[in-house]
N, C-alpha and C positions, 0 to 999 in steps of 0.2 A: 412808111410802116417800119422801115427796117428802126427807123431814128428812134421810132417810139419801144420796138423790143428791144432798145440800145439801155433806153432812159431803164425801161422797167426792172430790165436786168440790174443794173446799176442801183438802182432804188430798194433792190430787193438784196443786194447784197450787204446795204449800208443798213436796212433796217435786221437784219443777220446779227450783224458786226456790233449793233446797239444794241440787238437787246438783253436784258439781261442774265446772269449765269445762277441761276438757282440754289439752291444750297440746302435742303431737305435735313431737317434737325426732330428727332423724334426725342422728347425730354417727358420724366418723372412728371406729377401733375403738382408735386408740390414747387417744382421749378418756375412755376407758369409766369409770375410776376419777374423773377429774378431773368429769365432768361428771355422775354421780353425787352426788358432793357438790353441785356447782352447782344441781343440778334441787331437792335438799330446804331451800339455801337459799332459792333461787328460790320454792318452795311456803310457804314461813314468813310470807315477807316478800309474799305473796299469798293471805290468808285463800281457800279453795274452789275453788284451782289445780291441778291436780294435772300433772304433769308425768312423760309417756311417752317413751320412752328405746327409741330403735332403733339400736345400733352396728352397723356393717359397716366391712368396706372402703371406701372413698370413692366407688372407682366403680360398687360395688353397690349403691350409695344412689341416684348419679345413675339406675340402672338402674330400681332399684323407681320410681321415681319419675314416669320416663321413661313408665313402663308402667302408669302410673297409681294408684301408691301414693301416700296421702293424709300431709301433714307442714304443717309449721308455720313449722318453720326447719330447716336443712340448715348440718352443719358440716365443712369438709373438713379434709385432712391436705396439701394444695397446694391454688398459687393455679390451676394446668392445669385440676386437677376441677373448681373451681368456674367453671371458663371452658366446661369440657363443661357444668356443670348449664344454663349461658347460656345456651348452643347447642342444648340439647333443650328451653330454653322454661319448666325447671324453677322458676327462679331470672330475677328480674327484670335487664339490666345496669347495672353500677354500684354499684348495694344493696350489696354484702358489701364487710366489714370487716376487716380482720388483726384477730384478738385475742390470737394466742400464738405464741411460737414453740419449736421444738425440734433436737436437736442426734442424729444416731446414735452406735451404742455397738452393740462386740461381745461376745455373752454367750456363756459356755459351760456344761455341767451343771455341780453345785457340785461335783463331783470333777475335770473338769477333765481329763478322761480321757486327750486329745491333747497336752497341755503347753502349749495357745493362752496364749501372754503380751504378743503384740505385734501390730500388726495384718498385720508380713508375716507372721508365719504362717498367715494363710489362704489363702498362696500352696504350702504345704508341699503333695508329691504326697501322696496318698490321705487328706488329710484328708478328713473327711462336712462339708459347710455346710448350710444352708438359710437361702433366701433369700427375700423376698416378689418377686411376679409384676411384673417390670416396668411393667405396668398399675395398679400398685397405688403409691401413692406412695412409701410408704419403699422400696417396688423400685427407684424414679427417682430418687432421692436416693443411693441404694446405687449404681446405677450413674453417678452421677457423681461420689462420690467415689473409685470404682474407677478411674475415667478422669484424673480431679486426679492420682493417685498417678505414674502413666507406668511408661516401661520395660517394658511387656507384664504389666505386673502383672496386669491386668485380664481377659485374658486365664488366666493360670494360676490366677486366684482361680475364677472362674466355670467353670472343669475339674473343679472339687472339686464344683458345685453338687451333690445328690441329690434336690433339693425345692425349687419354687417353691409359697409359699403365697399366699391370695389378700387375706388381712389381715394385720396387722404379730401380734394374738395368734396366732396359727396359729403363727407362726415361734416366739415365745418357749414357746409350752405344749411345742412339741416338741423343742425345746432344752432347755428343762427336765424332760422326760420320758427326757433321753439319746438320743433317734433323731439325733445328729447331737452332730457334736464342737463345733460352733458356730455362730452364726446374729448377724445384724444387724438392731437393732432401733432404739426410740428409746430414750432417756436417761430416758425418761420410763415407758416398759413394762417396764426392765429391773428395778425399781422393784415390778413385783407380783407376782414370781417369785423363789423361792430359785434364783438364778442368778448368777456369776460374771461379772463387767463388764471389760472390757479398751478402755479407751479410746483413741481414732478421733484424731491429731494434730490440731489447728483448721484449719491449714490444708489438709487434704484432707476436712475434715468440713463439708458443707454445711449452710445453717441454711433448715430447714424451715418452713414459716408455713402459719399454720393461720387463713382466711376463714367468716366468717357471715353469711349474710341469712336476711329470712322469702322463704318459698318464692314462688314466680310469685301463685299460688293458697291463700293461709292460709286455715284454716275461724277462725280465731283470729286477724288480723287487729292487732288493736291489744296483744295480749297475745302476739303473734311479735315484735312489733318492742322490745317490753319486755324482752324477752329477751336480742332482740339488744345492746343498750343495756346489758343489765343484765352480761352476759359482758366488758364491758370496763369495767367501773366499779371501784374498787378496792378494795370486799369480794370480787368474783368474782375478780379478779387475784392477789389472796393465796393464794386455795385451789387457783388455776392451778397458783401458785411454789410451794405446800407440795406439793403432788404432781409437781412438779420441772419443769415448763415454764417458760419464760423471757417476759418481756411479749413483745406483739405489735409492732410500727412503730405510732410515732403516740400508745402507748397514755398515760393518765394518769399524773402523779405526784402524790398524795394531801400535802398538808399535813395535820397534826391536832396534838390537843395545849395548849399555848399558843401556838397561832399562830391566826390565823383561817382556820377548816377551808376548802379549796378545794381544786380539782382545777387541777395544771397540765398542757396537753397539748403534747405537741413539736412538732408540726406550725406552733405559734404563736412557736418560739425557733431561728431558723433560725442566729442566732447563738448563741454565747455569752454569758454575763449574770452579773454580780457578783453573788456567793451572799449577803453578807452585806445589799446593797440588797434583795433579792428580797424577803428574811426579814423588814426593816424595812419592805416596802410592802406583805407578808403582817400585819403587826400582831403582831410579839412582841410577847407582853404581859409586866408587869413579875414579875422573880422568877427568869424563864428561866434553868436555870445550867447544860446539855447538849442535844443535839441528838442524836437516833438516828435513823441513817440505816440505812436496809433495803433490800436489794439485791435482785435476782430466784434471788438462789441461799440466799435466807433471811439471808445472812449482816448482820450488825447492827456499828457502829460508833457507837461514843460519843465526842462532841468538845464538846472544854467553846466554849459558847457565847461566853464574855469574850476565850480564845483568838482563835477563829475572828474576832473581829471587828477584831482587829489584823493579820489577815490578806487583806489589800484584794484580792489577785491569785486567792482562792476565787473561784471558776467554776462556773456550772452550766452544763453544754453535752448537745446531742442528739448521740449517738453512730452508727455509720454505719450500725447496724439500725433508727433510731426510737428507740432505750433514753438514757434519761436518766442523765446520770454528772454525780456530783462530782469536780474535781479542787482539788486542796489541796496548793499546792504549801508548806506549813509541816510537813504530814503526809509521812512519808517515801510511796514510791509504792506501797506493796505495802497502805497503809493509807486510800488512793484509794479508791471506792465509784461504780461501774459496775451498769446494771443498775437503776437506782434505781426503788422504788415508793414508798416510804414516806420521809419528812421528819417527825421528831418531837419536839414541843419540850418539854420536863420544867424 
């Protein structure tokens, strides 16, 4: 008997030791796809992590929260929620970080049943819209680009509403189901539905920024803030851009390749800075004969490196959201690289 409460003891302490350490991530509903991917990098690269996944709307996260639901880290779709999560205590100030950002976009069902081609016509009478709840971010972003436009647009657009939903999927699943001739989502949601995209002018289209901290209270402590950390390093930045978000302000630009690997952050180049110096006090190594540069819109540009360095007036400058841009003035401008994440030397 004693052998057996030997063993059991034993068995219970090794099954302790294995199991896994949880990792409670409450994120934006518009995150769901992107942060999906993130969570299983995330577990890879943390043998016995495992990582739980609550989407809502922003401010039904602040709500659970509020009320006493248990998280790790909290990510919003504005920087307002994460100013509410402050204010109820959720979230420590200060702590949270921009990691991403994103752009809206009008979707219709893919038949397109209305004729929606432009964004006035969501001013057309009796069109159906659906819209998210003004409480809800992409609702505050919708109304402010209804407001940019002017001339009582804003006004006849919001005569058409049929439906405030309370997260940005609500608006798309039922735009793509047909209950509505159209709806406003992000750039980034329009993306996991067979649905029809009609895109928002830039300048009436506000740029949305999405903040993270670990919560007031983590039961996981040192493994929230790994996280936090880990969401703006430039493995987790790629998988942002490949599910269509744009870097956050501030975020890194990854050197790799034959250069020596490093991270540069904008915050640290208030100016501008000669591209070809940078790259020679990066350490090109010998051989180098292109340089690929990768933008936040995935897009890739190949520039022969012997070129570039007769070209003294390359710049690398921080743009006016935090995004890292080359400019080249030997490159006509439409072959310019804005957005930048990646630097890569071949």
């Amino acid at each position: 008997m004693k052998r057996l409460l030997i063993l059991l003891l034993v068995l219970g302490l090794v099954a302790r030791a294995e199991a896994p350490s949880t990792l409670q991530v409450f994120a934006a509903a518009s995150l769901t796809d992107a942060f999906g991917t993130l969570g299983k990098q995330f577990e890879a690269t943390h043998p016995g992590v495992r990582v739980v996944l609550n989407f809502a709307g922003s401010q039904q996260l602040i709500q659970q929260l509020a009320q006493g639901a248990q998280a790790d880290v909290l990510a919003t779709a504005d920087s307002s929620q994460m100013a509410a999560a402050v204010r109820e205590g959720v979230v420590l100030r200060g702590t949270d970080r921009i990691f991403a950002r994103n752009r809206l976009i009008v979707v219709t069902p893919p038949d397109n049943p209305a004729g929606v081609r432009k964004l006035e016509d969501l001013a057309r009478p009796g069109l159906k819209l659906i819209l998210a709840d003004k409480n809800v971010p992409v609702g505050g972003y919708t109304l402010q680009m209804l407001e940019r436009v002017g001339g009582g647009f804003s006004g006849k657009v919001l005569a058409n509403v049929v439906s405030y939903e309370q997260n940005v999927r609500a608006v798309l699943t039922k735009v793509a189901l047909g209950e509505a001739d159209a709806g406003i989502v992000y750039v980034t949601d329009a993306r996991a539905q067979k649905v029809l995209s009609v895109k928002i002018p830039d300048p009436y289209n506000p740029v949305a920024v999405y903040p993270i901290a670990a919560t007031a209270h983590p039961a996981r402590a040192a493994l929230a803030s790994e996280f936090v950390q880990y969401v703006r390093s430039p493995p987790a930045q790629k998988a942002l851009v490949d599910n269509g978000f744009l870097p956050g302000r501030g975020l890194p630009l990854a050197l790799s390749g034959k250069l020596k690997a490093t991270v540069l952050y904008a915050d640290r180049y208030p100016r501008p800075v000669g591209l070809v110096a940078l790259l020679q006090r990066s350490g090109v190594r010998p051989g180098v004969k292109h340089l690929v540069l990768v933008g936040a819109d995935n897009d890739r540009k190949t520039i022969s490196w012997a070129a570039l360095q007769k070209d003294r007036k390359a710049v690398l400058q921080v743009g006016p959201f935090g995004e890292f841009r080359v400019v080249i003035p030997s490159l006509a401008p439409d072959n310019w690289v804005k957005d930048l994440i990646l630097i890569e030397a071949r």
